[in-house]
VEXSEMI-302277 format. One line per 2 residues: number of its first residue (from 0); their letters; for each residue x, y, z of N, C-alpha, C. Coordinates in Angstrom, 3 decimals. Example, Ala and Ser with C-alpha at 12.3 -4.5 7.8 and 13.67 -1.06 7.14 Angstrom:
<pts>
0) as) 13.190:-5.690:7.800:12.300:-4.500:7.800:13.200:-3.300:7.800 | 12.850:-2.250:7.080:13.670:-1.060:7.140:12.900:0.030:7.870;
</pts>
This chain:
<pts>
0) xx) 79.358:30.936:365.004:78.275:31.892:364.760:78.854:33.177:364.158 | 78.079:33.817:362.878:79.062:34.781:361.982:78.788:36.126:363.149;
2) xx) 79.317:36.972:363.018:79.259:38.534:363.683:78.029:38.978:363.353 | 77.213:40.084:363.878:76.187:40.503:363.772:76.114:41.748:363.682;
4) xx) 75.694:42.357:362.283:75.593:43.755:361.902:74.436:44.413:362.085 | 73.807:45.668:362.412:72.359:46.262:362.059:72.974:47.621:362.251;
6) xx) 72.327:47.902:360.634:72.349:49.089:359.902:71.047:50.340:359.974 | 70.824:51.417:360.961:69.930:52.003:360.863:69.791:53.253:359.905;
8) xx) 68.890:53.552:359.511:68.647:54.679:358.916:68.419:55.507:359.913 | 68.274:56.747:359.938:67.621:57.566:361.019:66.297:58.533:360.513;
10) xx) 66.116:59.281:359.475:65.377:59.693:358.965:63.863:59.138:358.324 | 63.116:59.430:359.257:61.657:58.449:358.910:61.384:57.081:359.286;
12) xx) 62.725:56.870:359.990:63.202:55.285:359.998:63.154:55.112:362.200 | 64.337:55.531:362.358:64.537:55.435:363.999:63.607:57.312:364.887;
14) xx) 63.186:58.343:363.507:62.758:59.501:364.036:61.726:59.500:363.128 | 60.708:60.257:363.814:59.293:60.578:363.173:59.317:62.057:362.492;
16) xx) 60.568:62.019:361.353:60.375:63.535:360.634:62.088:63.336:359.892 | 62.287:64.566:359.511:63.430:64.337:358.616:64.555:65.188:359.102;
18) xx) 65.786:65.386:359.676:66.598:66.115:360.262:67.283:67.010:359.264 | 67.211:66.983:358.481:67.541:68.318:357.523:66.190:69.195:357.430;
20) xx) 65.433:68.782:356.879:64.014:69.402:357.028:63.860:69.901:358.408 | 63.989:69.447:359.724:63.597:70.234:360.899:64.323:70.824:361.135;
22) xx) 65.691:71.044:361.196:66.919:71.816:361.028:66.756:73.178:360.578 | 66.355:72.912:359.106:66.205:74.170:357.971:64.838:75.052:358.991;
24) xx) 63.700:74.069:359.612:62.387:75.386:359.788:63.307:75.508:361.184 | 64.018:74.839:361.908:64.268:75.497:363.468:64.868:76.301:363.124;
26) xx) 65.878:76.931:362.300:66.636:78.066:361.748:65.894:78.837:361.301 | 64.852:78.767:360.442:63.952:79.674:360.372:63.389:80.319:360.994;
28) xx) 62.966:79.432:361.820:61.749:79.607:363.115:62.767:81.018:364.166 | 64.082:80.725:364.101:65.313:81.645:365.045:65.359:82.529:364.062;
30) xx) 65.140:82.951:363.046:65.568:84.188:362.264:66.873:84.342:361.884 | 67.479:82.554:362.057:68.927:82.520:361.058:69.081:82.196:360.122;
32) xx) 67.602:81.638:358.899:67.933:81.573:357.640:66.460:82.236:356.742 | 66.421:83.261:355.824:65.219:83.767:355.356:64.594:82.809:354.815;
34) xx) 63.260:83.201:355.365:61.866:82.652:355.508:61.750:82.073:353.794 | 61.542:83.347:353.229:61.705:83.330:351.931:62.259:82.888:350.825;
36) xx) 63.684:82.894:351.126:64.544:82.032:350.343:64.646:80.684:350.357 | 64.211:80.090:351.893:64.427:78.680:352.093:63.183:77.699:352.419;
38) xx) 62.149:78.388:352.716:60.825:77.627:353.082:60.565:76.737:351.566 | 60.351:78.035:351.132:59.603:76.482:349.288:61.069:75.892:349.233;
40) xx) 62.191:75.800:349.051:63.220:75.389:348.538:63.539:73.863:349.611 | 62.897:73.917:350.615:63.003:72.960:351.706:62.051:72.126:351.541;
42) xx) 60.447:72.477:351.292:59.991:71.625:351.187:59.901:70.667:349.378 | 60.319:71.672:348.280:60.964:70.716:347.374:61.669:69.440:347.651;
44) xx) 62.805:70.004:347.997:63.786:68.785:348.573:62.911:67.992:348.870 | 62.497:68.011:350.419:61.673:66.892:351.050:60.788:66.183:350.296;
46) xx) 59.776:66.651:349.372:58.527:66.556:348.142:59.861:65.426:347.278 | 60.486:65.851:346.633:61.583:65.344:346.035:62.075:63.842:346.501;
48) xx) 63.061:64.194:347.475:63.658:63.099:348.302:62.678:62.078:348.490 | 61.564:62.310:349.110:60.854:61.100:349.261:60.043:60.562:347.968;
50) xx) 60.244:61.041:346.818:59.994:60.311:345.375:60.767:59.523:345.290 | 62.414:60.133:345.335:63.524:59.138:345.020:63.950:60.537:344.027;
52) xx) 63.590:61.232:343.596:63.886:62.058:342.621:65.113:62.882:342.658 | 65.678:63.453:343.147:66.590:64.547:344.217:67.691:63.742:343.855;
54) xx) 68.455:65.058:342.870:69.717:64.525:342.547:70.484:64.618:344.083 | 71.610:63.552:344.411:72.645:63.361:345.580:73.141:64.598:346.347;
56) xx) 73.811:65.264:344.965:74.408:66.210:345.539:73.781:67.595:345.889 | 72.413:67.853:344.923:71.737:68.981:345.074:71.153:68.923:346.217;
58) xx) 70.707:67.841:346.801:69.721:67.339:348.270:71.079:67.595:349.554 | 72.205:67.569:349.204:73.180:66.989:350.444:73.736:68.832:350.572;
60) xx) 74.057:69.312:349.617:74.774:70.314:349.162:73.822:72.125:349.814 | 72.564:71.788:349.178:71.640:72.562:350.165:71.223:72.440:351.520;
62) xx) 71.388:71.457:352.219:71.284:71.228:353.825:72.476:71.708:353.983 | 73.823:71.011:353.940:74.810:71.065:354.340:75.351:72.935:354.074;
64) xx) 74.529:73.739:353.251:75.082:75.132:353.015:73.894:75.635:354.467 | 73.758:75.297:354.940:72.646:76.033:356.323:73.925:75.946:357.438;
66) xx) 75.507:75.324:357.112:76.290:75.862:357.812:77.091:76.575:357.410 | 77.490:77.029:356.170:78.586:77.877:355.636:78.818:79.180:356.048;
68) xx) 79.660:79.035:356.576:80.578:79.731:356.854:80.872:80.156:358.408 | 80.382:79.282:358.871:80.108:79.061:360.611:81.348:78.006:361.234;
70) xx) 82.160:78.227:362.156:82.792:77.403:362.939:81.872:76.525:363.760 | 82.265:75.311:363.518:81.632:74.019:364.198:81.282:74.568:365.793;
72) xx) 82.477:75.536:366.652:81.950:75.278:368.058:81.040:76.747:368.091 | 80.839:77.355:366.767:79.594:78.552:367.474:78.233:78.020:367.116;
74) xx) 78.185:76.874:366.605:77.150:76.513:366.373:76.591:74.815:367.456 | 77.136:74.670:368.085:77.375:73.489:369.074:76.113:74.080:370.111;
76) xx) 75.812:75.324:370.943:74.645:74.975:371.984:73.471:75.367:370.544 | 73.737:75.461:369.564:72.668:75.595:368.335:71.663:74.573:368.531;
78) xx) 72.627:73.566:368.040:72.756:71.876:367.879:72.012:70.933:368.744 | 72.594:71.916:370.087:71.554:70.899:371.424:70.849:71.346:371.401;
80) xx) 70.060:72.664:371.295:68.727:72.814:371.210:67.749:72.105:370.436 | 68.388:72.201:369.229:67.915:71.354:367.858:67.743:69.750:368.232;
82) xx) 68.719:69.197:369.117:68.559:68.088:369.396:67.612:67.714:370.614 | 67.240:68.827:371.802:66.295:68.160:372.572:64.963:68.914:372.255;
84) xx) 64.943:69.893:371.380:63.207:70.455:370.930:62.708:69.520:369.757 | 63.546:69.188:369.083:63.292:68.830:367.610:63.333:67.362:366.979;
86) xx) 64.351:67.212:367.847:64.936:65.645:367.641:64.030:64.394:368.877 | 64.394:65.077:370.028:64.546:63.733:371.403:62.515:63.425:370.898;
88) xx) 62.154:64.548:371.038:60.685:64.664:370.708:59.473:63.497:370.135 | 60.646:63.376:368.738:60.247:62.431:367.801:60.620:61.337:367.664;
90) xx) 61.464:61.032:368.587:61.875:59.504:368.421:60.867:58.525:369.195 | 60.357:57.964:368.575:59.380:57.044:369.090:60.011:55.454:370.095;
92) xx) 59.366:55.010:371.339:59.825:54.353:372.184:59.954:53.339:371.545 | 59.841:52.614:370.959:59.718:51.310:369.779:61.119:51.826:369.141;
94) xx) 61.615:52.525:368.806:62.499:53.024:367.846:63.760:52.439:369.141 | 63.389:53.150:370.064:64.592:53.165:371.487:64.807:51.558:371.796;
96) xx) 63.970:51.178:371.832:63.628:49.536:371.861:64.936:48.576:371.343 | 63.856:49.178:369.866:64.801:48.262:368.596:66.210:48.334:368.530;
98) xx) 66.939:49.548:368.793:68.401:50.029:369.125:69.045:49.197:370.175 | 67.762:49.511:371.398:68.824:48.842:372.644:68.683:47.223:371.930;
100) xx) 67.966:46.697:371.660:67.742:45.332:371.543:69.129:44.831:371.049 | 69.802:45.518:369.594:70.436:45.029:369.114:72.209:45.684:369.578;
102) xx) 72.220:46.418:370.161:73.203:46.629:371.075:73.231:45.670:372.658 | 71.809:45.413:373.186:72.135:44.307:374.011:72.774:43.110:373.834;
104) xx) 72.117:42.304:372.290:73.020:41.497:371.542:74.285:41.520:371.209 | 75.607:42.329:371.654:76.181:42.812:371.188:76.437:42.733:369.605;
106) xx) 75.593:43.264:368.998:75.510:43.207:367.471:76.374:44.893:366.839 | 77.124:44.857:366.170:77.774:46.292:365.585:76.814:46.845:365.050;
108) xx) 76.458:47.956:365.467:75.113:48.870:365.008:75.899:50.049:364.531 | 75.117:50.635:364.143:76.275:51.630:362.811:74.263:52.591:361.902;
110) xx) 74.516:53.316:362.442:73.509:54.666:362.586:74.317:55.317:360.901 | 73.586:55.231:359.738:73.663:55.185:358.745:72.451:55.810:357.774;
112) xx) 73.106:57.238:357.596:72.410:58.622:357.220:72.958:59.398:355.916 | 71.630:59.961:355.271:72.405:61.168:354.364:72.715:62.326:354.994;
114) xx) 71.951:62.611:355.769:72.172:63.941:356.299:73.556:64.387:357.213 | 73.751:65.369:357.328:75.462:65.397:357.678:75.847:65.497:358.756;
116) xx) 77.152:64.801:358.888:77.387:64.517:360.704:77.210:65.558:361.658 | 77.480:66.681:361.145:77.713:67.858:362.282:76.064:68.136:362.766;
118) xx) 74.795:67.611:362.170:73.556:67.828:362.539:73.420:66.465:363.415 | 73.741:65.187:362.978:73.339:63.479:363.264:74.368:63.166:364.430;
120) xx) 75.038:64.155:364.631:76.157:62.828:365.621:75.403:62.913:367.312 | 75.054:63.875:367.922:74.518:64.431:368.775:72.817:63.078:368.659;
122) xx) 72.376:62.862:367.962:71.323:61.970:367.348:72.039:60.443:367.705 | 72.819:59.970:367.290:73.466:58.703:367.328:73.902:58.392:368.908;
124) xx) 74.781:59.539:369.639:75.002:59.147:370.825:73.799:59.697:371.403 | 72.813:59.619:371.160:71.335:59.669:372.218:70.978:58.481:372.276;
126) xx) 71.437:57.730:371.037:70.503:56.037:371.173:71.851:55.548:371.365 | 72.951:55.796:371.683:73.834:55.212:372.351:74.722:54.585:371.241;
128) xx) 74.750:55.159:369.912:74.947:53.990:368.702:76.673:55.023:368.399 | 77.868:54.078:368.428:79.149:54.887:368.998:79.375:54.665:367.065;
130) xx) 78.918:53.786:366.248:79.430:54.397:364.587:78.134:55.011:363.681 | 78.741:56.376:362.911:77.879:56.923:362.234:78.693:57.097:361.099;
132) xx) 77.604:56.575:360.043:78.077:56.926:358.457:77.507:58.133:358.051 | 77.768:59.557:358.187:76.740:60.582:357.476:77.571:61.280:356.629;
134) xx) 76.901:61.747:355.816:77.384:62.679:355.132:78.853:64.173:355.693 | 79.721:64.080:354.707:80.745:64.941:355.741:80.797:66.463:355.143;
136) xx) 80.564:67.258:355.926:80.629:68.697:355.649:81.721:69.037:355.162 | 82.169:69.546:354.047:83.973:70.286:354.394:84.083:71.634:355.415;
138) xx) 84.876:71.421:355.740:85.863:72.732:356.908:87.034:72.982:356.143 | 86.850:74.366:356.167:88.423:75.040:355.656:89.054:76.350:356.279;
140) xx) 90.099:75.730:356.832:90.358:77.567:358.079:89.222:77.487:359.192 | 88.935:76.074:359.912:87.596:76.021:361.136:86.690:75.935:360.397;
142) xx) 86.151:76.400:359.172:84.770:76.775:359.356:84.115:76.180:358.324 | 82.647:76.063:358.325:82.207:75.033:357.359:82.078:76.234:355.940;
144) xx) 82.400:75.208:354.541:82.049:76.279:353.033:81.009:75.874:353.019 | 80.301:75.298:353.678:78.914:74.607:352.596:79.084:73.628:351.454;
146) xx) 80.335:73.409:351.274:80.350:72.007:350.797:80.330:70.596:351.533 | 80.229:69.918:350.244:80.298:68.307:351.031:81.630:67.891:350.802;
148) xx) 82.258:66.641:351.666:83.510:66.067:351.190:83.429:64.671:351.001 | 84.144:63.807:350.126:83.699:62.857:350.053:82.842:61.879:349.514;
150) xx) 82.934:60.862:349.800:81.627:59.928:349.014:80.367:60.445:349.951 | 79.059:60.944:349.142:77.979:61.364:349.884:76.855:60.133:350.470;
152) xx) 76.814:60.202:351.650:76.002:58.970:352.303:74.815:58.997:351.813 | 74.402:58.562:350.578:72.756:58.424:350.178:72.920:57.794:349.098;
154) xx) 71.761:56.721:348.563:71.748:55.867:347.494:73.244:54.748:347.632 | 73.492:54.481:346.500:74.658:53.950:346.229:75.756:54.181:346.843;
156) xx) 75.875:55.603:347.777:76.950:56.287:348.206:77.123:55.346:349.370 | 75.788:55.052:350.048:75.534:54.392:351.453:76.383:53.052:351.582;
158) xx) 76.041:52.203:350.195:76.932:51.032:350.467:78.399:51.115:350.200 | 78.870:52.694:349.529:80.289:52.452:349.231:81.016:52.678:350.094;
160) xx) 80.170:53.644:351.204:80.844:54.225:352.555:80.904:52.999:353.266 | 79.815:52.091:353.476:79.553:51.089:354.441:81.022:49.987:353.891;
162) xx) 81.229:49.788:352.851:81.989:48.663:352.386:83.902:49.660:352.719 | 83.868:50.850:352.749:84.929:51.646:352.674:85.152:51.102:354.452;
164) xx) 84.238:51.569:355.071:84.113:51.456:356.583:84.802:50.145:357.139 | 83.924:49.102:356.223:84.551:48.009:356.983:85.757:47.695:356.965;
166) xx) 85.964:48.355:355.346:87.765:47.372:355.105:88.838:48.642:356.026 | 88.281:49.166:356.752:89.525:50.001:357.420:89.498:49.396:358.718;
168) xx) 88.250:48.442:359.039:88.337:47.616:360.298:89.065:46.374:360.399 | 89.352:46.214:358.568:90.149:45.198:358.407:89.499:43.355:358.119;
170) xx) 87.644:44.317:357.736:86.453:43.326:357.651:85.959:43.831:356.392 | 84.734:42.887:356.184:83.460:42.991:354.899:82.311:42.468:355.464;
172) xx) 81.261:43.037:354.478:80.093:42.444:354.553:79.362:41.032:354.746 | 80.420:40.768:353.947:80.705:39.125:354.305:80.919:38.189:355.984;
174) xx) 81.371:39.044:356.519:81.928:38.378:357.875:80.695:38.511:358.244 | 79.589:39.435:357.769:78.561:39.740:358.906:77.159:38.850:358.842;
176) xx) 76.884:38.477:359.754:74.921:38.334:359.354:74.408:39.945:359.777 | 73.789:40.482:358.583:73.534:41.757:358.270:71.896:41.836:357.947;
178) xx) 71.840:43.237:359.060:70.703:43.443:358.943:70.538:45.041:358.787 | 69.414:45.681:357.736:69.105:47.004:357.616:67.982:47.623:357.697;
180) xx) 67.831:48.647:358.455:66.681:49.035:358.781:66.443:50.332:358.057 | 65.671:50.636:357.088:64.941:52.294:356.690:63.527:51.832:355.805;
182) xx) 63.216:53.071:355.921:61.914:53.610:355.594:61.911:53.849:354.050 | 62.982:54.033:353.056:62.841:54.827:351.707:63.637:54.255:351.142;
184) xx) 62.354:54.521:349.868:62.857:53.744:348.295:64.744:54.181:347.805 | 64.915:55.829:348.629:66.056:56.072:348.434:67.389:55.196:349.329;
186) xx) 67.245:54.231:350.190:68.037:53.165:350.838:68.002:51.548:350.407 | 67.132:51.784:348.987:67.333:49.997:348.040:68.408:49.662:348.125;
188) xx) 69.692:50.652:347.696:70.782:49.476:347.433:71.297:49.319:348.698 | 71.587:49.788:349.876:71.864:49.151:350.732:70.360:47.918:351.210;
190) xx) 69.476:48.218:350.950:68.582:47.070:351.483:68.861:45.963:350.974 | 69.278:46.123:349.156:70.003:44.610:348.380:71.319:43.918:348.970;
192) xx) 72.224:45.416:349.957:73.158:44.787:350.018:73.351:44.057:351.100 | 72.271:43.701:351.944:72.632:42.706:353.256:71.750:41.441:353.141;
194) xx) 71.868:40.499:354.016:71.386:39.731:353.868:69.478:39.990:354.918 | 69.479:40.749:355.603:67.735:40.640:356.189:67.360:42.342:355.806;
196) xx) 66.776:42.615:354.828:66.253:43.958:354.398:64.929:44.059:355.147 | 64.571:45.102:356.149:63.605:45.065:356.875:62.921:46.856:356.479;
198) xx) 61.567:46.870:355.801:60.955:48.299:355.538:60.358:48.013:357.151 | 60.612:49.934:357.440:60.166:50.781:358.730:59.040:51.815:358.029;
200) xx) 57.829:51.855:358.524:57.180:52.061:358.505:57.493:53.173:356.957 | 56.968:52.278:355.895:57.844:53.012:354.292:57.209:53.319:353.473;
202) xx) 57.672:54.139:353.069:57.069:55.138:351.890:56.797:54.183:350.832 | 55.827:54.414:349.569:54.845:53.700:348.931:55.539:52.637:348.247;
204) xx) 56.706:53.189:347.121:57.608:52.300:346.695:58.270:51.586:347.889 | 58.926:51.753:348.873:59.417:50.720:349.563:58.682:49.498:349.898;
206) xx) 57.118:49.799:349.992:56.344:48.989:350.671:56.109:48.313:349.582 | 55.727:48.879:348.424:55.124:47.902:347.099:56.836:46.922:347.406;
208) xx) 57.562:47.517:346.864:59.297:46.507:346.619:59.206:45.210:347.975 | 58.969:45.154:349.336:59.096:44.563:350.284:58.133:43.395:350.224;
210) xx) 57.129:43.934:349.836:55.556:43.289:349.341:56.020:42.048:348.156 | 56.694:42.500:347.449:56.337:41.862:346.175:57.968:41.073:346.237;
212) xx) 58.756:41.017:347.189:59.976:40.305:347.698:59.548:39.341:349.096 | 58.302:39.884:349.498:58.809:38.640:350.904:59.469:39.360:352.207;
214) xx) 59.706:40.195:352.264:60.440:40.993:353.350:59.414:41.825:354.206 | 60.047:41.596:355.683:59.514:42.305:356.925:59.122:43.631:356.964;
216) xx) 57.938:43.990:357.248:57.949:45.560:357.462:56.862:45.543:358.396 | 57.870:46.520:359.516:57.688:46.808:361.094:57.302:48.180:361.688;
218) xx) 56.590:48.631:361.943:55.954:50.131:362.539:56.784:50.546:363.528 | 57.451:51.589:363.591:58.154:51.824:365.307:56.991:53.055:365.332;
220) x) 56.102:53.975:364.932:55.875:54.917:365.191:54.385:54.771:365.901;
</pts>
């Protein structure tokens, strides 16, 4: 019997909202990033992103600058707030379900995001899921520039990280019966790249693409 993979998205997918987007208004909402400068510029993105439109780096590069120039541990009881007002909130029990299900199986589950680790990891060990592919902030001298490092976890980036991932385990895609779970037209090529592509409750193009392939699509919300 081959090994058993499941690939989650987290955004729209295992949570009912988008963690860069709630991030950006809970900072707002605290009077740590102007109202002004970042409200329309946030909901672009989001308007954007869920077209498919949103170049990689302009979408990854503006979240990820809502930490620049901050050391990772002054922003840590930030984080838990963010994670039990904003986050625990929206995760729907169906979502909690589907996680434990495939961790009861002992199946390798692997919590697989654009948005960047220093917001998602706190998110991953809530559903208990011990690998995360997200996007990586750079740190230089402690503290974050607001850049990204790395191959960026979104689109195409998703399967190069995922295929980078395995061969340092000393595996491939291949060994696995593979399964992926998201919500957006922006997670196709990883949906091509496994063998059971499953749309979560998905945005218009995902649903037309799933529709017109034959493939599962499941409501957690």
């Amino acid at each position: 019997m081959p090994l058993r993979l499941a690939l989650f998205d987290l955004d729209h997918t295992l949570l009912t909202g988008d963690s860069d987007v709630l991030w950006c208004d809970f900072l707002i909402a605290r009077g740590l990033l102007d109202r002004d400068t970042f409200s329309a510029r946030n909901c672009d993105m989001e308007t954007r992103y869920k077209a498919g439109t949103v170049g990689v780096r302009e979408f990854s590069e503006f979240y990820v600058g809502t930490l620049t120039g901050h050391a990772p541990a002054s922003l840590d009881t930030l984080r838990r707030d963010f994670l039990a007002q904003e986050i625990v909130p929206r995760i729907p029990a169906a979502a909690h379900a589907l996680v434990k299900q495939h961790l009861g199986a002992n199946d390798l589950v692997v919590m697989t995001t654009a948005t960047n680790r220093f917001i998602t990891e706190l998110t991953a060990a809530h559903f208990n899921i011990e690998h995360l592919l997200a996007t990586e902030p750079e740190i230089v001298d402690g503290r974050f520039t607001g850049r990204t490092q790395g191959t960026l976890n979104m689109r195409d980036g998703k399967v190069e990280r995922l295929r980078a991932w395995l061969d340092a385990r000393g595996q491939s895609l291949a060994d696995f019966a593979s399964t992926a779970y998201s919500d957006s037209i922006n997670d196709l090529p990883l949906l091509l790249a496994v063998n059971v592509p499953i749309a979560v409750d998905p945005d218009a193009k995902l649903a037309a693409w799933a529709a017109s392939n034959g493939h599962r699509v499941i409501r957690l919300r």
